[in-house]
C-alpha positions as CSV (number, residue, x, y, z in Angstrom):
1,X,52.4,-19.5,157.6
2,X,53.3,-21.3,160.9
3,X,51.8,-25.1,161.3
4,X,49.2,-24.7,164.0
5,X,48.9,-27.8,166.7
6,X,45.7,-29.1,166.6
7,X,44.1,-30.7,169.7
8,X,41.0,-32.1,169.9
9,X,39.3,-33.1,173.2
10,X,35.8,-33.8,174.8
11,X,34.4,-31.1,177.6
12,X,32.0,-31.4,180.2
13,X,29.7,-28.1,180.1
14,X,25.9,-26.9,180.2
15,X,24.8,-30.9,181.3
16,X,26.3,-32.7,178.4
17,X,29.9,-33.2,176.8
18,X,31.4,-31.2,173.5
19,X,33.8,-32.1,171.1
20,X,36.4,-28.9,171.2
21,X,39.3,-28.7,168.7
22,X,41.7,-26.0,169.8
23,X,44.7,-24.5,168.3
24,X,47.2,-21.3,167.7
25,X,48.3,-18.4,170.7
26,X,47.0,-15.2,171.6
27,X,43.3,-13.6,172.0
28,X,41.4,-16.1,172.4
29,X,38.1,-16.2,169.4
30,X,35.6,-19.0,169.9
31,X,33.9,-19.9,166.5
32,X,30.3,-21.3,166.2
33,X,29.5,-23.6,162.9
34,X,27.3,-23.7,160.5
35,X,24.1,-25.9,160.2
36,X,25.8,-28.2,157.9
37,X,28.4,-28.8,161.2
38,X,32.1,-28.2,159.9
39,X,35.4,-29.7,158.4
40,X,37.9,-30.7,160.9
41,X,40.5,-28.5,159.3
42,X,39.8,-26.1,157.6
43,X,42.7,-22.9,155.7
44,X,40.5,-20.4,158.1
45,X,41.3,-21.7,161.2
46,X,45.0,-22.0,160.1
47,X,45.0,-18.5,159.3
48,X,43.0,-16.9,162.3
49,X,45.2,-19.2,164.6
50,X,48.6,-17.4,163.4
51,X,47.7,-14.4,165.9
52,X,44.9,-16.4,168.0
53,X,43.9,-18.9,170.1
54,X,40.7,-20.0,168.0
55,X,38.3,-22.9,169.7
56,X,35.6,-24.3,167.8
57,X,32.9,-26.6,169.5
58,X,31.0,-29.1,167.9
59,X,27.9,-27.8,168.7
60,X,25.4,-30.4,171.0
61,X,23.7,-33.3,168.2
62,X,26.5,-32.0,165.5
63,X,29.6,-33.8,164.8
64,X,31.3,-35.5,167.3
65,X,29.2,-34.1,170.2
66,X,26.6,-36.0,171.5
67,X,22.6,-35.4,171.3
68,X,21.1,-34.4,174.6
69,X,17.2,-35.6,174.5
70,X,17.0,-32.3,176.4
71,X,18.2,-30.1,173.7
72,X,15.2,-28.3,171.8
73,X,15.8,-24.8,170.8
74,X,19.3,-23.0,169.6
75,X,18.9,-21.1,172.9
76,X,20.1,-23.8,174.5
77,X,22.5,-24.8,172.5
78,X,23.7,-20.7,173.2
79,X,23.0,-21.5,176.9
80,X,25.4,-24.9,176.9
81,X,28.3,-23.0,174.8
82,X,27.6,-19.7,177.8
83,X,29.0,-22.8,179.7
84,X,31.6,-23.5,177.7
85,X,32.8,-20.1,177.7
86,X,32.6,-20.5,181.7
87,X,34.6,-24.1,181.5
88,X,37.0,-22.8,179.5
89,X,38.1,-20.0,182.0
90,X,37.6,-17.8,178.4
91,X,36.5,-14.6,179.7
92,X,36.3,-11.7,177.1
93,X,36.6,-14.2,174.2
94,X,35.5,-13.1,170.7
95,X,32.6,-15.0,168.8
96,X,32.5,-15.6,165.2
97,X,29.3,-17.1,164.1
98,X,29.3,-18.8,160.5
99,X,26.3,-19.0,159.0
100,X,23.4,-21.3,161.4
101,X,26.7,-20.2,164.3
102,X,25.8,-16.6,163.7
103,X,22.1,-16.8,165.2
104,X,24.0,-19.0,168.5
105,X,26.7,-16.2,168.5
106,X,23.9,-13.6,168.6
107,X,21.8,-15.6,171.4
108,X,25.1,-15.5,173.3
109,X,26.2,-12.2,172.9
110,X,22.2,-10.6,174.5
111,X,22.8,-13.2,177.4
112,X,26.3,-11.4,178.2
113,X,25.5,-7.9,176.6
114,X,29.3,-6.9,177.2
115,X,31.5,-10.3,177.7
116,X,32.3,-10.7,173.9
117,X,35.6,-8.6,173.3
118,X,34.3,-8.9,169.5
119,X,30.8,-10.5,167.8
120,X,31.5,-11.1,164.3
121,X,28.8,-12.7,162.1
122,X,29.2,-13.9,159.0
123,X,25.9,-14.6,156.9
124,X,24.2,-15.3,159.7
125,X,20.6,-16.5,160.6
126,X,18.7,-15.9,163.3
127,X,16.6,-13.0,161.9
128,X,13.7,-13.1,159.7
129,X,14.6,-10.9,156.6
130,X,12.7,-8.2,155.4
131,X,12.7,-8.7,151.8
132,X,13.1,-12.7,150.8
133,X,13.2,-16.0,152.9
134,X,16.5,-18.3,153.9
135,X,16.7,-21.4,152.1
136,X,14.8,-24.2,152.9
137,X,16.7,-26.7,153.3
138,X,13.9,-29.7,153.4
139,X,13.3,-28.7,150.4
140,X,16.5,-30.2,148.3
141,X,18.9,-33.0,148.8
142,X,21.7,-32.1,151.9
143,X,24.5,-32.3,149.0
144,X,22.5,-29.3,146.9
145,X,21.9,-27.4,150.1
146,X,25.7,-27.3,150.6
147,X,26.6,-26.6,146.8
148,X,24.1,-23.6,146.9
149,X,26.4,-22.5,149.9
150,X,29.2,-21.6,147.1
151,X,29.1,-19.2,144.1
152,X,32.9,-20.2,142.3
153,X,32.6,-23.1,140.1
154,X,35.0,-25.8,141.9
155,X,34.6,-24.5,145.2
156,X,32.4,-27.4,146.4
157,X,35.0,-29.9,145.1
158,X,38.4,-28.1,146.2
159,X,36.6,-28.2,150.0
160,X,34.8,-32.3,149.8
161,X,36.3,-33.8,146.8
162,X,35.6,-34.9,143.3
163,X,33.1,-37.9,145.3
164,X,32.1,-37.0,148.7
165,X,32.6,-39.3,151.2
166,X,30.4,-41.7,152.8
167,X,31.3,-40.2,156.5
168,X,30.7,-36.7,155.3
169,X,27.1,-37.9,153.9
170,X,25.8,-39.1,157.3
171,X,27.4,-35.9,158.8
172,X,25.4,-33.9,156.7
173,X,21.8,-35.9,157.1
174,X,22.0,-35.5,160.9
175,X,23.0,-32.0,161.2
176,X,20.0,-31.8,158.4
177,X,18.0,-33.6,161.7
178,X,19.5,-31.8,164.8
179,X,18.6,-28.3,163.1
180,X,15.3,-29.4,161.9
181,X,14.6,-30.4,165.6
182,X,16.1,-27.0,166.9
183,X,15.4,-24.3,163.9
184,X,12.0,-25.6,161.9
185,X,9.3,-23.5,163.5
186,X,9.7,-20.8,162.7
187,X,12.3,-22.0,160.2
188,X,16.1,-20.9,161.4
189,X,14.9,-17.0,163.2
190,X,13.7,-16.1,166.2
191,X,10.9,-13.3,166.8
192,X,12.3,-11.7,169.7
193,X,15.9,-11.5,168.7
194,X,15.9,-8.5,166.9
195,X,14.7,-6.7,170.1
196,X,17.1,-8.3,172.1
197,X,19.9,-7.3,170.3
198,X,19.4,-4.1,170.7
199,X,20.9,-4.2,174.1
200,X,24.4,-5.9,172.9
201,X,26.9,-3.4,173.8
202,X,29.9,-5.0,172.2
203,X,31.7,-4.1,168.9
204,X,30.0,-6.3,165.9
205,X,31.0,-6.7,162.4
206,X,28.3,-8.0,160.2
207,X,29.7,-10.2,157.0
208,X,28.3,-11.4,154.2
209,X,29.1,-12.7,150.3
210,X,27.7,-10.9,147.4
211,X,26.6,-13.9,145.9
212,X,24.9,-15.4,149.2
213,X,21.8,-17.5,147.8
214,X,21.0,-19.2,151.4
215,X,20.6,-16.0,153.3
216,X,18.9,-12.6,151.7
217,X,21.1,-9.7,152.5
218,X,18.5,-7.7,154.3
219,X,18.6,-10.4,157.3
220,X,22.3,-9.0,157.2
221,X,20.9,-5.4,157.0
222,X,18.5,-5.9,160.1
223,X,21.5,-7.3,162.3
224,X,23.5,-4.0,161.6
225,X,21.0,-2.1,162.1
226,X,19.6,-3.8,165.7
227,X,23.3,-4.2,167.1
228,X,24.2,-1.1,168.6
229,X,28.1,-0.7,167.9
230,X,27.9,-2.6,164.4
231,X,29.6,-2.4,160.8
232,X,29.7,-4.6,158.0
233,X,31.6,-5.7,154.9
234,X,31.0,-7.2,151.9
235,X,33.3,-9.9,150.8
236,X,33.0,-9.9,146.5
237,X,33.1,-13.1,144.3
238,X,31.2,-15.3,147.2
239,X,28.3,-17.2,148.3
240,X,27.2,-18.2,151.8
241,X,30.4,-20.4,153.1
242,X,32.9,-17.6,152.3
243,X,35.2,-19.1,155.2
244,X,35.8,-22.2,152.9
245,X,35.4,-20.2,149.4
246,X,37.4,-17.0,150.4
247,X,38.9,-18.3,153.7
248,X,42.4,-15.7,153.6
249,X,39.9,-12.2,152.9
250,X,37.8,-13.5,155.6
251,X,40.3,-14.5,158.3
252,X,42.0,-11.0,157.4
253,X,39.0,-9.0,157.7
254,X,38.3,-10.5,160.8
255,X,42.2,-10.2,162.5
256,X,42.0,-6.6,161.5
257,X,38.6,-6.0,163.1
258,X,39.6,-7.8,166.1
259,X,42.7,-5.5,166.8
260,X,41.1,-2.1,165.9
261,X,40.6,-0.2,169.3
């Protein structure tokens, strides 16, 4: 596998300034992170950047973006990446949406109902399932809300370490903040997305782990059946943060569903 150059840099967009890491060459796929915010490198990005030019945002209030006073709902966070998109000069750009990044992703994509080139979602939120509730996360410590993210024993530890560090701690407690201020009530779905999705005309591919205990799988079920033009897959042997427990089937899946006409 090639090394990918990194470069991380800070972007004006949407009224306040984002931290953007971008790396690899060719279609260009714009990834939205989770609610616990995101490694700076991470084995999937490495991957997906062999045959793309993949962008991630820190998303306004998480990591090394700043917190706009102004920003209240993940509809504007969706509205300030729409900007990004525009600042970028990244027209027909594939989203993936991880997780908390899957409900932005989904925002985006009913803004723009045919800009996304492909809308992958991978466990996402944004939906209220049918059958069960997404975890709570002010209801455990932000270290047990990320270790119920993975099913295979080790996982948490081959991704943060035997001792996590102190950094990654504070990370963690304000993303716990920014999404409490942006996702509490109603608690990480909006109402009216379902409906709105239904006018999203661009090809979607709807992920999940088997062994997802943040997310029920029928909040998976109700995004396939909303989007239009959407399949979905099934990764086996995972839990919600299959980019970090299963990042090579993930990244492969997503390559191939990128490239199919």
């Amino acid at each position: 596998m090639a090394t990918i150059n990194w470069k991380s840099g800070i972007v004006s967009a949407g009224g306040t300034d984002l931290h953007v890491t971008r790396g690899g060459e060719g279609p260009p796929v714009v990834i939205l992170h989770r609610d616990i915010g995101t490694l700076e490198r991470l084995a999937f990005y490495d991957e997906l950047a062999q045959s793309h030019e993949v962008i991630v945002p820190n998303h306004p209030g998480y990591g090394a973006s700043p917190r706009p006073d102004w920003v209240a709902s993940v509809r504007d966070i969706a509205v300030v990446h729409r900007c990004l998109l525009d600042q970028l000069g990244l027209s027909n750009a594939s989203l993936i949406g991880l997780g908390f990044g899957g409900w932005i992703a989904a925002e985006m994509a009913t803004f723009a109902p045919s800009d996304a080139r492909r809308l992958v979602l991978v466990g996402p939120m944004g939906v209220k399932p049918p059958n069960g509730e997404i975890l709570d996360q002010a209801l455990i410590s932000y270290i047990e809300y990320v270790k119920e993210g993975f099913h295979a024993p080790g996982a948490f530890e081959r991704n943060y370490g035997a001792t996590v560090t102190t950094t990654q701690l504070v990370q963690w407690d304000l993303c716990r903040e920014m999404s409490f201020r942006v996702a509490w009530k109603p608690y990480m779905y909006n109402d009216s997305l379902p409906w709105l999705l239904r006018g999203v005309q661009s090809q979607a591919l709807i992920v999940r782990g088997d062994a997802d205990r943040i997310v029920p799988a029928s909040a998976a079920a109700l995004y396939a059946e909303r989007l239009p033009n959407a399949s979905s897959e099934i990764i086996a042997g995972t839990g919600h943060l299959i980019e970090m427990e299963q990042p090579s089937a993930l990244a492969r899946l997503i390559t191939s569903f990128i490239a199919s006409t």
